[in-house]
C-alpha positions in Angstrom: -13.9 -81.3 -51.9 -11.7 -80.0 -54.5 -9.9 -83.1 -54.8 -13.1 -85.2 -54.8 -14.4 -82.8 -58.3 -10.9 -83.4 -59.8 -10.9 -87.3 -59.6 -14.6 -86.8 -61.0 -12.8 -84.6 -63.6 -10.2 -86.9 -64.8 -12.9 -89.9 -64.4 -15.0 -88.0 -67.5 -12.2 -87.4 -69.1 -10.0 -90.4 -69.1 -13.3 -92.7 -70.4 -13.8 -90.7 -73.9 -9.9 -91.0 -74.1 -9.6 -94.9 -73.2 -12.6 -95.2 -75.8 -10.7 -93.4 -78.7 -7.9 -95.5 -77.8 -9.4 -98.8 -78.3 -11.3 -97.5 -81.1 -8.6 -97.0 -83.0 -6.9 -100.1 -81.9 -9.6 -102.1 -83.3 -10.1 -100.0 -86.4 -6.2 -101.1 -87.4 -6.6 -104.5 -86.9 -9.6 -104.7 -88.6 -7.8 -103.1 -91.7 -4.9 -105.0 -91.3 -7.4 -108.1 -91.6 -8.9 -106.8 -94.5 -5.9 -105.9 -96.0 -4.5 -109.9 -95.5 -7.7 -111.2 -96.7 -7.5 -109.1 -100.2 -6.1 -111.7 -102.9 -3.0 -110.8 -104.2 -2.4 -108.8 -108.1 -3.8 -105.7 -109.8 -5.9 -103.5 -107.5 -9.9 -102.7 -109.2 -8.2 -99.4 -110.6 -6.3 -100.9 -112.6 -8.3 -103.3 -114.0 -11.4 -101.1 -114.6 -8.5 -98.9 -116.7 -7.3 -102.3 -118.8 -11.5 -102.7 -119.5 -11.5 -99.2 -120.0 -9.1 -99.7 -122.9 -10.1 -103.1 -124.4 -13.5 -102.0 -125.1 -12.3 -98.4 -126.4 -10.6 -100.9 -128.7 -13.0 -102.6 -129.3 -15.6 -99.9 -130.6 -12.9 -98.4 -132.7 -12.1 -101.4 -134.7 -14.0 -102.2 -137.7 -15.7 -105.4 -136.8 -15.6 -108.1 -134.1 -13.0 -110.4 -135.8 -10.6 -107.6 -136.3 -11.0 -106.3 -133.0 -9.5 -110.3 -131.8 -7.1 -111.0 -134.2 -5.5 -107.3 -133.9 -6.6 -106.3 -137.6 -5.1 -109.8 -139.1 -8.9 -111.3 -139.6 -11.9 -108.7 -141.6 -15.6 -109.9 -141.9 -16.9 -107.6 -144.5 -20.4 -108.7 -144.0 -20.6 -107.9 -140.6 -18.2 -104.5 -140.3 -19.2 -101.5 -138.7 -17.1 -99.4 -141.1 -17.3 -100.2 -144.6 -16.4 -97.5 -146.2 -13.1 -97.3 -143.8 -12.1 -101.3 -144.6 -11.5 -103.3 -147.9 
């Protein structure tokens, strides 16, 4: 009898176990898939930071045609900040 409640026993509790097991299994390959399937170069991080910059850039320069030649180009009519520009 006691043998019969142990092999009952280690029925309940091998099954949870063998589930985690192959849970896990299939978790990591499914990541590993993922992971091959990403293209390769900057992760979304990074390039929401580079955005993040451009546009702080972008609203700090005086007007649209500085803000894309790096301050080389002015339009005077259409600047943001005259009384900062010439």
């Amino acid at each position: 009898m006691t043998a019969g409640i142990l092999a009952v026993l280690a029925l309940v509790l091998a099954l949870p176990a063998g589930w985690c097991l192959g849970y896990r299994t299939r978790r990591q390959t499914a990541a590993t898939a993922e992971r091959a399937a990403r293209p390769p170069g900057p992760h979304a991080a990074a390039v929401a930071d580079e955005i993040t910059l451009g546009l702080q850039a972008l609203a700090e320069a005086c007007c649209l045609p500085a803000a894309l030649t790096a301050g080389a180009d002015h339009d005077p009519d259409h600047c943001t900040r005259k009384d900062t520009t010439t």
